[in-house]
C-alpha positions as CSV (number, residue, x, y, z in Angstrom):
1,X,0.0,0.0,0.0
2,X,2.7,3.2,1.2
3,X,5.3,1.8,-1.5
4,X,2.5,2.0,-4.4
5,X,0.9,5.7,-2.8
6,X,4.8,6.7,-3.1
7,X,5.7,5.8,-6.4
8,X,2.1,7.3,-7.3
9,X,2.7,10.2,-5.9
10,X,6.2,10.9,-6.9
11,X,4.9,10.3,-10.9
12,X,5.5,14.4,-11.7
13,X,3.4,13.8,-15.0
14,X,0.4,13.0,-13.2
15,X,-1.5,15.1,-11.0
16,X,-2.8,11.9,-8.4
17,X,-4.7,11.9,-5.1
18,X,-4.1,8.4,-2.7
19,X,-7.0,7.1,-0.7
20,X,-5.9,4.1,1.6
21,X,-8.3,2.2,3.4
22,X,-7.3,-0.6,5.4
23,X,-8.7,-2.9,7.9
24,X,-6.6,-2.1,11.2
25,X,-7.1,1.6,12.7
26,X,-3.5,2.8,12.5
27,X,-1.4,2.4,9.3
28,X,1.6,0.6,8.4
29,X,0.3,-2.9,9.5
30,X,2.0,-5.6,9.4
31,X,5.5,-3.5,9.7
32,X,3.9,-2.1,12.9
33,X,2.3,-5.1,14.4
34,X,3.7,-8.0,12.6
35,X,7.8,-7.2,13.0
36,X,9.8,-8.1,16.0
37,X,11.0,-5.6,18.0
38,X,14.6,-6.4,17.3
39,X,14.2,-6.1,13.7
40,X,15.3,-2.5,13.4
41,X,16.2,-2.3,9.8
42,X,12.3,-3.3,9.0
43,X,10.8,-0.8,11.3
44,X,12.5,2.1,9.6
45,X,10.6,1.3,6.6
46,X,7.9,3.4,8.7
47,X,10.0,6.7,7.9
48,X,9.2,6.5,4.6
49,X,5.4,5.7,5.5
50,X,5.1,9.1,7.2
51,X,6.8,11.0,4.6
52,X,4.0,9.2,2.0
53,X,1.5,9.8,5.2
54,X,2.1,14.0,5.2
55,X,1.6,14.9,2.2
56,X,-1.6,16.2,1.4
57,X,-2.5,14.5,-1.9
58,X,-2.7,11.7,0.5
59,X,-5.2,10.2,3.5
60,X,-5.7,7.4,4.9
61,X,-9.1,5.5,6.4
62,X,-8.7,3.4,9.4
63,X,-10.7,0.3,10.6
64,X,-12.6,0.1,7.5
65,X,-13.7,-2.8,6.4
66,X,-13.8,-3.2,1.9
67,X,-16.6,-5.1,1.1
68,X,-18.8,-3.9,4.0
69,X,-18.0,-0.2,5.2
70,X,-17.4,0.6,1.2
C-alpha cells in the first residue's frame, strides 16, 4: 500500500490523489504489528510511511472494512 501511494505520488506527470483504506485503525500494518521488535532495519521502513502519510494528496481510512463499510 505506502510503497505503491509513493511511487504514485512521486509520478511528476500525473496530478494523483491516494485514498488508503485498510482494515486495522492505524497504518503501516503488518511492519507495525507484525515485526519483531529487534528487527530495526524493517521498522524504519515506517519513515518513509510518514513521509508518504504527510503529504496532502494523501489520506488514509482506518478500521474500515472493503466489502462492507465501502
Amino acid at each position: 500500500g505506502f510503497y505503491v501511494a509513493e511511487k504514485l505520488l512521486k509520478d511528476e506527470e500525473r496530478s494523483v490523489r491516494v485514498d488508503m483504506f485498510d482494515r486495522l485503525p492505524a497504518p503501516f500494518g503488518l511492519v507495525r504489528f507484525g515485526v519483531a521488535p529487534d528487527h530495526e532495519k524493517i521498522k524504519n521502513v515506517t519513515r518513509i510511511f510518514d513521509k508518504v502519510a504527510a503529504r496532502d494528496e494523501f489520506r488514509f481510512f482506518g478500521n474500515v472494512e472493503v466489502g462492507t463499510d465501502v
